[in-house]
Backbone and ligand atoms as CSV (ligand in chain L), in Angstrom:
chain,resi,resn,atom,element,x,y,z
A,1,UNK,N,N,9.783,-8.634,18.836
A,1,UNK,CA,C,10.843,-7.733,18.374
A,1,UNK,C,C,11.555,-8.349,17.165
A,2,UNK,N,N,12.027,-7.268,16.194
A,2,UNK,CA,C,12.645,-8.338,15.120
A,2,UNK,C,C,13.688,-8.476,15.397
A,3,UNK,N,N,14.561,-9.634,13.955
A,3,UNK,CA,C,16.218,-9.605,14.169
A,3,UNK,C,C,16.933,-7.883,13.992
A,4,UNK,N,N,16.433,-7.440,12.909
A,4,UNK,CA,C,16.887,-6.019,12.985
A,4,UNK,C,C,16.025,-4.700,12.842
A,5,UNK,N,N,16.457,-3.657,12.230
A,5,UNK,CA,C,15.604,-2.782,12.152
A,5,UNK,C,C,15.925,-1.916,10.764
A,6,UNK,N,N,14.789,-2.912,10.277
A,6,UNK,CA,C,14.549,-2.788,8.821
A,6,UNK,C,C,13.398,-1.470,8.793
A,7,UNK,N,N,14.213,-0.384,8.112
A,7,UNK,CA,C,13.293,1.126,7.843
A,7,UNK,C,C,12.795,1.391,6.093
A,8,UNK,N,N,12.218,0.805,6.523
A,8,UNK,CA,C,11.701,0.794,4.605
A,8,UNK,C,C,11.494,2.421,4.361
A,9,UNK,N,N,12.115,2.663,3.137
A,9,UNK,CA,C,12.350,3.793,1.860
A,9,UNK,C,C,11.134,3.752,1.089
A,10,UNK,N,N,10.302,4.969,1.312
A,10,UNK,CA,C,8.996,4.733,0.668
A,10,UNK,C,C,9.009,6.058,-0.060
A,11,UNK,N,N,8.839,5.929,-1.344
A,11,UNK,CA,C,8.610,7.321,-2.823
A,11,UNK,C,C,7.406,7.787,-2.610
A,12,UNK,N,N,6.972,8.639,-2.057
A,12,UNK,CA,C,5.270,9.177,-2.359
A,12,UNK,C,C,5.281,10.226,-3.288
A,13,UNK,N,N,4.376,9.624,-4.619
A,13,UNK,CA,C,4.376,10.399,-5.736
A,13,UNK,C,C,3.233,11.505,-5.486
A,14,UNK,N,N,3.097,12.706,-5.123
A,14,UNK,CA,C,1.875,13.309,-4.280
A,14,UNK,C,C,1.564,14.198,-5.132
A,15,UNK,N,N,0.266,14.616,-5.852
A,15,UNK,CA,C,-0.444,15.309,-6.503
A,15,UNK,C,C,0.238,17.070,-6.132
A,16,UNK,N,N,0.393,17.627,-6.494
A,16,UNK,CA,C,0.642,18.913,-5.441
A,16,UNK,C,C,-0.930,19.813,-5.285
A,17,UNK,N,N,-2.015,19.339,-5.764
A,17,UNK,CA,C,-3.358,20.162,-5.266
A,17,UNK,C,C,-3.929,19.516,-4.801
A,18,UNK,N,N,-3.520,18.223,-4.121
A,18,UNK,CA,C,-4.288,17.297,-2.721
A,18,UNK,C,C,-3.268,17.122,-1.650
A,19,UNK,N,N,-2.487,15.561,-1.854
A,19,UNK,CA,C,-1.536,15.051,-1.271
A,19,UNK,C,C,-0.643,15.712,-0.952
A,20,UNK,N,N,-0.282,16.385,-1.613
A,20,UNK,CA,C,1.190,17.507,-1.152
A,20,UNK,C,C,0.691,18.249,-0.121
A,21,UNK,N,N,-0.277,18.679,-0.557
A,21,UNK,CA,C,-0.801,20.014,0.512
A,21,UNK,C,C,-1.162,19.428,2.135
A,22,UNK,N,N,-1.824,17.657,1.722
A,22,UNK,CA,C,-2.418,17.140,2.745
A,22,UNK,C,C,-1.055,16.637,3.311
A,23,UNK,N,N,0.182,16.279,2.493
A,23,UNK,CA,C,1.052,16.096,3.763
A,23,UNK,C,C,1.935,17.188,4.364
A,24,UNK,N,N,1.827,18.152,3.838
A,24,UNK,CA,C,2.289,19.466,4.563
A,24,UNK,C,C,1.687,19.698,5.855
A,25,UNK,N,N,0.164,19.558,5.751
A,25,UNK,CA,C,-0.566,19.649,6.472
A,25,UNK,C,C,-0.402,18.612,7.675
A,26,UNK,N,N,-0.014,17.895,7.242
A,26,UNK,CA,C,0.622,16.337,8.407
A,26,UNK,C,C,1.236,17.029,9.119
A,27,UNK,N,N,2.075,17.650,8.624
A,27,UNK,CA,C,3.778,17.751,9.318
A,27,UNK,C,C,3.153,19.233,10.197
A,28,UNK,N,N,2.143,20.286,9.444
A,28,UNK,CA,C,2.223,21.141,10.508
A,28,UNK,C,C,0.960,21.197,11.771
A,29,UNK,N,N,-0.036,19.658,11.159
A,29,UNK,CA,C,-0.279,19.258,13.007
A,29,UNK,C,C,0.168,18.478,13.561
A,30,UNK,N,N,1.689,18.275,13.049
A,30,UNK,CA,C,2.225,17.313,13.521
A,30,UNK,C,C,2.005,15.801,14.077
A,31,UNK,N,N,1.152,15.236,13.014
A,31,UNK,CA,C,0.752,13.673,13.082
A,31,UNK,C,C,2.165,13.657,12.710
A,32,UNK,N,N,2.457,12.279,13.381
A,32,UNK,CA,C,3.571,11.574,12.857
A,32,UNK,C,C,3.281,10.516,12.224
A,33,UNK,N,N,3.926,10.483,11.378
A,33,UNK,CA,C,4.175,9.650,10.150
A,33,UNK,C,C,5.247,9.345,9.634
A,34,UNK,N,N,5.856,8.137,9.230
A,34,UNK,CA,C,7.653,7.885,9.220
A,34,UNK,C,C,8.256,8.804,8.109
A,35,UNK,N,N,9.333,9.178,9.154
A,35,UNK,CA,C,10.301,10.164,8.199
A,35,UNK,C,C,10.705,9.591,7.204
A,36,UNK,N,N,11.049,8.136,6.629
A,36,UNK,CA,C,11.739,7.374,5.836
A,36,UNK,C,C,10.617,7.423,4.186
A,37,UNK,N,N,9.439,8.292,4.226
A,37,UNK,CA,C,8.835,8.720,3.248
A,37,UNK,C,C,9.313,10.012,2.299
A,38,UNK,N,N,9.400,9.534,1.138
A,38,UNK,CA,C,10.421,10.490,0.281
A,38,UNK,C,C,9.014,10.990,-0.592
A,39,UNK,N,N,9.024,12.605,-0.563
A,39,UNK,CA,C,7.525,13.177,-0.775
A,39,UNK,C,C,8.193,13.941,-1.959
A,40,UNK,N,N,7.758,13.356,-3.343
A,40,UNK,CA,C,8.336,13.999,-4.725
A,40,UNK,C,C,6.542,14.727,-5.182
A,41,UNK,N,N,6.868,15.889,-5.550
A,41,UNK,CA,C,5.532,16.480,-5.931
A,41,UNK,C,C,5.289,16.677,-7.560
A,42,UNK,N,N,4.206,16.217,-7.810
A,42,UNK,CA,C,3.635,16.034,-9.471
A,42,UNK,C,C,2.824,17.079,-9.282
A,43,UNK,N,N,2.658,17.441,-10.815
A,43,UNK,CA,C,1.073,18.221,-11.190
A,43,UNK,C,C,0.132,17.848,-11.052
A,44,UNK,N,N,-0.062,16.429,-11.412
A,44,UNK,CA,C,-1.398,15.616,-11.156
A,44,UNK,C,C,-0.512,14.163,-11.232
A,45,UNK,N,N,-1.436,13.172,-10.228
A,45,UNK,CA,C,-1.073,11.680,-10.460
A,45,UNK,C,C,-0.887,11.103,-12.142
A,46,UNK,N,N,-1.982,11.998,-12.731
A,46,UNK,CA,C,-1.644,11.328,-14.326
A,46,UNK,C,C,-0.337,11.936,-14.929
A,47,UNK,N,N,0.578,12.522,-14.633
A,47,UNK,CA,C,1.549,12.398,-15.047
A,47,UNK,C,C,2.181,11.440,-14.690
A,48,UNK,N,N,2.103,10.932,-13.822
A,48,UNK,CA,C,2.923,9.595,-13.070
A,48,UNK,C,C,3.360,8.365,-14.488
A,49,UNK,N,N,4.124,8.202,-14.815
A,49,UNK,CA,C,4.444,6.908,-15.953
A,49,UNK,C,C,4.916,5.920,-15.176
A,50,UNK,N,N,4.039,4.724,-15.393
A,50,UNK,CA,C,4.671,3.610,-14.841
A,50,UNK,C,C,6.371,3.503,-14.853
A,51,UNK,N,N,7.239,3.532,-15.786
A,51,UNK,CA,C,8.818,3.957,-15.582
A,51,UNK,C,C,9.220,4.184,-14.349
A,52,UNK,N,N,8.648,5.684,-14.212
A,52,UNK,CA,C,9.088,6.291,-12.854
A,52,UNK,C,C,9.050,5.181,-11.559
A,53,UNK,N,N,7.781,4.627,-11.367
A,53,UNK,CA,C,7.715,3.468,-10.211
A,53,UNK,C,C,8.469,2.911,-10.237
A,54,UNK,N,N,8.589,2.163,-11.527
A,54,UNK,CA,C,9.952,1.058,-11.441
A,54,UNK,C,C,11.010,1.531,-11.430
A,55,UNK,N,N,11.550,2.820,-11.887
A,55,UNK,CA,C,12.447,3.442,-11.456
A,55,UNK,C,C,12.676,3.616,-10.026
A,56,UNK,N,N,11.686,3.674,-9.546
A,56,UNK,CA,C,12.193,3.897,-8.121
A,56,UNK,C,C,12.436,2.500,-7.170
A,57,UNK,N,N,11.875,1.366,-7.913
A,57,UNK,CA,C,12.436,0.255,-7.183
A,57,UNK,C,C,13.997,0.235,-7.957
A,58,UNK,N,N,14.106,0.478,-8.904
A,58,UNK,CA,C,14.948,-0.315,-9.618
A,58,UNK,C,C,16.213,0.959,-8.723
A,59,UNK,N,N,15.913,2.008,-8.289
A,59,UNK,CA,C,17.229,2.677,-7.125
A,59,UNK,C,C,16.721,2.552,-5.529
A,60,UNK,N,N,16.194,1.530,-5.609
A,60,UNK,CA,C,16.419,0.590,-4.317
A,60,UNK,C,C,15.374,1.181,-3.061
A,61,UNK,N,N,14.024,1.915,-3.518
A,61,UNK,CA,C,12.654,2.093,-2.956
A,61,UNK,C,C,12.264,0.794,-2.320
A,62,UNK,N,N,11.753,0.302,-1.850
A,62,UNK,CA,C,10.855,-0.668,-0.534
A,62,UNK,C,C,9.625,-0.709,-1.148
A,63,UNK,N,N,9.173,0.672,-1.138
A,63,UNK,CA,C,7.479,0.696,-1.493
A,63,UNK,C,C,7.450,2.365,-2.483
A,64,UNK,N,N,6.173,2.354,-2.532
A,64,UNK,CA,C,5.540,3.769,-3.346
A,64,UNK,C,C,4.308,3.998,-3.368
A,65,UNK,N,N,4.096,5.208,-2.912
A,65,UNK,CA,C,2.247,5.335,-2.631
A,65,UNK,C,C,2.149,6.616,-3.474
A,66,UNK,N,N,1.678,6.480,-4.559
A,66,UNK,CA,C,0.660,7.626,-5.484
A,66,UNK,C,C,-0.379,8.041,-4.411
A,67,UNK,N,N,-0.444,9.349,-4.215
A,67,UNK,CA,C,-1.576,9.788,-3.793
A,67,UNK,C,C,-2.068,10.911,-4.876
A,68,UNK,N,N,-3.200,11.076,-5.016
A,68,UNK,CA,C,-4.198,11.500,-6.336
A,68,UNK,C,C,-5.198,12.357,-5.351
A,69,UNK,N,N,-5.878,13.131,-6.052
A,69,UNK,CA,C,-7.025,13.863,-5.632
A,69,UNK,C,C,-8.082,12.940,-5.803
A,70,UNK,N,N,-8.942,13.282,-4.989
A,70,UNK,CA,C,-10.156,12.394,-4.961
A,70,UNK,C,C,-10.896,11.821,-6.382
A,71,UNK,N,N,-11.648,10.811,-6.582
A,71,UNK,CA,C,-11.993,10.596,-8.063
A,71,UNK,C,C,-13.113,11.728,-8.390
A,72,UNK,N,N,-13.069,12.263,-9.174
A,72,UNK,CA,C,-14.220,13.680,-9.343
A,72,UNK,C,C,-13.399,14.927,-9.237
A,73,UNK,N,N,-12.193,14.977,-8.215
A,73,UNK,CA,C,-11.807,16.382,-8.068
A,73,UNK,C,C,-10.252,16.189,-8.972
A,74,UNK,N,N,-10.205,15.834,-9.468
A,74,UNK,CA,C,-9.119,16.186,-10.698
A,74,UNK,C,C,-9.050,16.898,-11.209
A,75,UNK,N,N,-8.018,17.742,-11.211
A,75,UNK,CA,C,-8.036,19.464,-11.806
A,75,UNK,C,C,-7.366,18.655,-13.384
A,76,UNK,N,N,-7.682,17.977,-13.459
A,76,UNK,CA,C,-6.842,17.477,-15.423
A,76,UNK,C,C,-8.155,16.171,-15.926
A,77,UNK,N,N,-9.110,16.327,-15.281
A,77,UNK,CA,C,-9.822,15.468,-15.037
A,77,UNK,C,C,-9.910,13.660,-14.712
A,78,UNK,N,N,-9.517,13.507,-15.755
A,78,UNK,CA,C,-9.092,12.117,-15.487
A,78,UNK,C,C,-7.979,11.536,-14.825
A,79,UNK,N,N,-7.156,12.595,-14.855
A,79,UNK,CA,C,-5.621,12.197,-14.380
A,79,UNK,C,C,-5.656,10.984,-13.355
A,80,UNK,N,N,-6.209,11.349,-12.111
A,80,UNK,CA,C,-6.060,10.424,-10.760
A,80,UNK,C,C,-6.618,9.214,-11.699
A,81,UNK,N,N,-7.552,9.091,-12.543
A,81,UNK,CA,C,-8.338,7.159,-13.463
A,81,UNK,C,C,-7.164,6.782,-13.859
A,82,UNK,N,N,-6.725,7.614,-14.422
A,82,UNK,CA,C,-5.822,7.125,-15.505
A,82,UNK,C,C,-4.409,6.489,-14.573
A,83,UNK,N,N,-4.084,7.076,-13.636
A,83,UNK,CA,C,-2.836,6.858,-12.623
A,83,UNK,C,C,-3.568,5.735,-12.222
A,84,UNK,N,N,-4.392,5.403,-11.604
A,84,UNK,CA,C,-5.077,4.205,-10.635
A,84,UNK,C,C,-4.484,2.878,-12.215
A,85,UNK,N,N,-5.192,3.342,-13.311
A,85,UNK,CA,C,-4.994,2.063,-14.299
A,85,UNK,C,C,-3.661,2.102,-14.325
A,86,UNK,N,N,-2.459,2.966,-14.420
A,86,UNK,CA,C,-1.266,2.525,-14.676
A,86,UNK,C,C,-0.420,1.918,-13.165
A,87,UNK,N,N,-1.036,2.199,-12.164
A,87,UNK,CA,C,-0.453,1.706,-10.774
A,87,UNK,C,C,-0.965,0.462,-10.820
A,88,UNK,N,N,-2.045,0.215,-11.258
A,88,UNK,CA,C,-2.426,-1.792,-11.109
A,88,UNK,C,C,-1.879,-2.141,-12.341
A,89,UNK,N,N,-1.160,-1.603,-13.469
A,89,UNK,CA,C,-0.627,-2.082,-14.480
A,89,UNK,C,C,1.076,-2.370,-13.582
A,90,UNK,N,N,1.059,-1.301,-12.902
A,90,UNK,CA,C,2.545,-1.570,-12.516
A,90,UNK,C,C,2.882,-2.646,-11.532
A,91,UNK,N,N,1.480,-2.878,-10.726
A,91,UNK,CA,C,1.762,-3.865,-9.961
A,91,UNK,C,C,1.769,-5.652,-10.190
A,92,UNK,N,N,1.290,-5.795,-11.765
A,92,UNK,CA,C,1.148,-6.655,-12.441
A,92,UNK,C,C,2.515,-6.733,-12.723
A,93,UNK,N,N,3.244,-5.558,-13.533
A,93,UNK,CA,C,4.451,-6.049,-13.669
A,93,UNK,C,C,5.781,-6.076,-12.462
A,94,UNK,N,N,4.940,-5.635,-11.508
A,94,UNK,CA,C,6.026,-6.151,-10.426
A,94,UNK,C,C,5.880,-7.463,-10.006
A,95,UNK,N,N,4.793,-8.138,-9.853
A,95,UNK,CA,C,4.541,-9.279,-9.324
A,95,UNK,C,C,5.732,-10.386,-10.808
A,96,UNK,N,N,5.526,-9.590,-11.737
A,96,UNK,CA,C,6.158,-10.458,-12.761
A,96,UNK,C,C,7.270,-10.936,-12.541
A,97,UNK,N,N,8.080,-9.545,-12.013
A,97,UNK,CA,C,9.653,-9.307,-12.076
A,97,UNK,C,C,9.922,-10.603,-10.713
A,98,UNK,N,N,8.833,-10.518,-10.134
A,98,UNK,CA,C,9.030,-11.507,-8.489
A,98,UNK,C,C,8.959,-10.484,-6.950
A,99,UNK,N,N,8.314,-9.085,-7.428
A,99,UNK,CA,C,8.089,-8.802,-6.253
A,99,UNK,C,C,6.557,-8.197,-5.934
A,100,UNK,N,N,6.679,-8.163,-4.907
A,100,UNK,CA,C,5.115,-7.999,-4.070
A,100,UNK,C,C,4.168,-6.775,-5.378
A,101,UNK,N,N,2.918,-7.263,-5.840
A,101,UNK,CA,C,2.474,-5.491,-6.638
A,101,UNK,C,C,2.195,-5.156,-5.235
A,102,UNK,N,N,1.919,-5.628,-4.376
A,102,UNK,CA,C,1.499,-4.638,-2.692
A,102,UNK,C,C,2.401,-3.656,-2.426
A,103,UNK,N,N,3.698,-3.926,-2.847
A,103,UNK,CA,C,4.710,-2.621,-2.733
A,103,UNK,C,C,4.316,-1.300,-3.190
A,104,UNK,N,N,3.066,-1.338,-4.032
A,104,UNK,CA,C,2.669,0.112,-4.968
A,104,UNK,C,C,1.473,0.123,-4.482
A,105,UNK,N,N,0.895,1.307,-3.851
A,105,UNK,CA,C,-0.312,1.116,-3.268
A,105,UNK,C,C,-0.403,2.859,-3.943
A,106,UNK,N,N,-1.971,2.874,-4.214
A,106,UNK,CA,C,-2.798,4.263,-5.099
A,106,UNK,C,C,-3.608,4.428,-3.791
A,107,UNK,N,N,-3.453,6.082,-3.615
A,107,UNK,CA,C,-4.548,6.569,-2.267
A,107,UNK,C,C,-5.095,7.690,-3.259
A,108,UNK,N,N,-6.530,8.238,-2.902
A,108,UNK,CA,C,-7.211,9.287,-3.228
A,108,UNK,C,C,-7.474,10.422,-1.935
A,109,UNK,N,N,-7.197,11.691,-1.958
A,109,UNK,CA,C,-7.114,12.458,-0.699
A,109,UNK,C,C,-7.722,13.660,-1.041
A,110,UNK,N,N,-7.859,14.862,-0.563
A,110,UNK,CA,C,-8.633,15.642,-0.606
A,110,UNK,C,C,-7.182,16.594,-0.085
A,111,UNK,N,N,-6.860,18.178,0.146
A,111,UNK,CA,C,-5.841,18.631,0.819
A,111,UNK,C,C,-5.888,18.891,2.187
A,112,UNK,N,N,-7.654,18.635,2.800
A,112,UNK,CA,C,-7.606,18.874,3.819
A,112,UNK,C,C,-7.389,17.711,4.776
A,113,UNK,N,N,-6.886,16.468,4.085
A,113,UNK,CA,C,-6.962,14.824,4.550
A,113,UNK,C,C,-5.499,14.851,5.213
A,114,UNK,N,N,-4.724,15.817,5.934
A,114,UNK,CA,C,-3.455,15.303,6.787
A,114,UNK,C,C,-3.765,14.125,7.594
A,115,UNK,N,N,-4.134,13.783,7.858
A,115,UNK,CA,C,-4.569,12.623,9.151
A,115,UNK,C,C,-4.483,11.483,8.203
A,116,UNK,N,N,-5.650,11.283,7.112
A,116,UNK,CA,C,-5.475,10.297,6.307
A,116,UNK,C,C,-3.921,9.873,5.305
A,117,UNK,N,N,-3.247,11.325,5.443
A,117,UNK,CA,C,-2.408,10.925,4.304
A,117,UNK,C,C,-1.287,10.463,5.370
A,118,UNK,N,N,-0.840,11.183,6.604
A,118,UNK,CA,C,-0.370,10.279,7.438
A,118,UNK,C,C,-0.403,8.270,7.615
A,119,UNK,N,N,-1.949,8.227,8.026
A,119,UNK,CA,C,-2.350,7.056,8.549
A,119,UNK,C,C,-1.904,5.937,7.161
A,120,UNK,N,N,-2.381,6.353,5.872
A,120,UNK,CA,C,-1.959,5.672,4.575
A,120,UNK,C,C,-0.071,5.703,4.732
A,121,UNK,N,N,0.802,6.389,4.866
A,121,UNK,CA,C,2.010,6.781,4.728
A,121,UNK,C,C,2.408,5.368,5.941
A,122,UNK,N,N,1.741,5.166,7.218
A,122,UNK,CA,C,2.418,4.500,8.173
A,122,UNK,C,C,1.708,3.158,7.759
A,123,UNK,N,N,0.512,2.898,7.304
A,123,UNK,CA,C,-0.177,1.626,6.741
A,123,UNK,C,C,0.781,1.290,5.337
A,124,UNK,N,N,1.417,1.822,4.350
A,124,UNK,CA,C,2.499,1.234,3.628
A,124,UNK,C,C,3.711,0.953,4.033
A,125,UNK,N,N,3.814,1.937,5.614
A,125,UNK,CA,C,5.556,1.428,5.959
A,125,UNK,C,C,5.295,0.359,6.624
A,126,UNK,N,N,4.076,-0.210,7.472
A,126,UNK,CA,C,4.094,-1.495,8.310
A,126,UNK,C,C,4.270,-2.586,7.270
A,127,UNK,N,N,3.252,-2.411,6.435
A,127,UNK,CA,C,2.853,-3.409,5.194
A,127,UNK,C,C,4.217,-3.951,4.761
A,128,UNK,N,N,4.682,-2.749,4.501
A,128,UNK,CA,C,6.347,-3.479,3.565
A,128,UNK,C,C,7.560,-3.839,4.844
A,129,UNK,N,N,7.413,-3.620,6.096
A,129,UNK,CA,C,8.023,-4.072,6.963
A,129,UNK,C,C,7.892,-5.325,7.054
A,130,UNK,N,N,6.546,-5.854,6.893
A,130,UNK,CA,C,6.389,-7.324,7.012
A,130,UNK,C,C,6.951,-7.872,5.334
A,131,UNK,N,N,6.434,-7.218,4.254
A,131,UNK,CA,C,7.530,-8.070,3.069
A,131,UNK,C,C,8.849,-8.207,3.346
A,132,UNK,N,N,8.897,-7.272,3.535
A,132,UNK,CA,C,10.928,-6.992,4.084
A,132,UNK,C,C,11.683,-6.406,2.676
A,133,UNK,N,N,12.681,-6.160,2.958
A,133,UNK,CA,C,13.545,-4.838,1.680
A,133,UNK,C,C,13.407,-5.507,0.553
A,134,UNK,N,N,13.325,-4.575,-0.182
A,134,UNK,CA,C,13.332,-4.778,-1.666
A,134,UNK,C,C,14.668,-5.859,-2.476
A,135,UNK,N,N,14.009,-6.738,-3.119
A,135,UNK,CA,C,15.183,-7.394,-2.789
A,135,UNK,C,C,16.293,-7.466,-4.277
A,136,UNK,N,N,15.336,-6.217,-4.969
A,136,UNK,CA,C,16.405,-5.581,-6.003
A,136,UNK,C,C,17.987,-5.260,-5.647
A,137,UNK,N,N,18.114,-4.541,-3.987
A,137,UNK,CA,C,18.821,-4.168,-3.593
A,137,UNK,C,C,20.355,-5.048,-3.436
A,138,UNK,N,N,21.466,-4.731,-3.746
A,138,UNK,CA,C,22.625,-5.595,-4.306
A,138,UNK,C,C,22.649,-6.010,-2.545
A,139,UNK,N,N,23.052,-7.264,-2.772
A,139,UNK,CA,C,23.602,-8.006,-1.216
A,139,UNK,C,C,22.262,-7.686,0.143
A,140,UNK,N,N,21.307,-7.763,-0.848
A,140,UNK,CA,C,19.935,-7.290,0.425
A,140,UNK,C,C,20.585,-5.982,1.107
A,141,UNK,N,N,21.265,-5.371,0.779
A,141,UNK,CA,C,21.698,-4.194,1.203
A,141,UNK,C,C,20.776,-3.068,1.210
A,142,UNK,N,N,20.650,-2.315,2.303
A,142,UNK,CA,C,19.746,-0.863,1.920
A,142,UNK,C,C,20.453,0.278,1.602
A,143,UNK,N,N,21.881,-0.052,1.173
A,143,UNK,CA,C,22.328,1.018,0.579
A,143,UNK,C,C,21.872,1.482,-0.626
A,144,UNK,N,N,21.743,2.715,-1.179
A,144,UNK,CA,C,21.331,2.764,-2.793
A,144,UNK,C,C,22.527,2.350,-3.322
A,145,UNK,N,N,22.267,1.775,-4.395
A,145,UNK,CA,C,23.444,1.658,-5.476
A,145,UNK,C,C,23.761,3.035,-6.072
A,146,UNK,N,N,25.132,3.364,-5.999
A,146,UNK,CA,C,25.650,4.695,-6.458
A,146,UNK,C,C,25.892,4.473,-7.777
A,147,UNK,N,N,25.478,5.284,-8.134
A,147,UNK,CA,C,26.055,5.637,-10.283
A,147,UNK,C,C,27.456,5.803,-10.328
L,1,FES,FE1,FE,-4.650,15.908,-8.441
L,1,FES,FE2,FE,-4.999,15.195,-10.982
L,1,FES,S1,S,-4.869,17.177,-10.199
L,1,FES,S2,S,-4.647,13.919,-9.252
């Protein structure tokens, strides 16, 4: 058992013609998967700009899982390549800053993958349970910092 109960804040940047659909699809066969996943919907993963990631650590995120349409089914074609190269670019520069690149993890899904996009969603919240909070966060605090 731990000392406390650390609920890691996880951004899922979700394609809306895979991932979105596949975690809708979560929720209405009701796999569970931690509520503490914040599900923002893109056009395609290649819009994703590295910024945004670090934006989302830098307002006090834990982790972030891009999910992309499968490699081949990209309705922009390349989009999901191009997101995969800027998510291992981002995790280079997280490791820089001094934190885990494991905090940013890239999934490929299909819309009929609820199960998978679940099982990925609870495999990044264990993962960063064991790093422990982001430690951007003022006073190791999991409060967000307010503007
Ligand atoms: Fe889904 Fe590009 S349209 S990742």
């Amino acid at each position: 058992m731990t000392s406390d109960h650390f609920k890691p804040e996880i951004v899922a940047f979700c394609c809306h013609y895979c991932a979105y659909a596949a975690a809708d699809l979560a929720g209405a066969m009701r796999l569970e998967y931690p509520t503490s996943i914040k599900v923002i919907e893109l056009p395609c993963t290649g819009k994703l700009d590295v910024v945004y990631v670090l934006r989302a650590f830098e307002d006090g995120a834990d982790g972030v899982l891009v999910a992309g349409c499968l490699e081949g089914d990209c309705h922009y074609l390349e989009g999901n390549l191009n997101a995969r190269r800027r998510i291992e670019y981002a995790q280079k520069l997280l490791e820089e800053i001094g934190l885990e690149g494991r905090r940013v993890q890239m999934i490929n899904l299909s819309s009929a993958m609820g199960g998978q996009f679940a099982w990925s969603a609870a495999e990044l919240t264990a993962e960063i349970e064991r790093l422990g909070p982001n430690p951007l966060r003022l006073n190791g605090s999991h409060e967000k910092v307010s503007e």
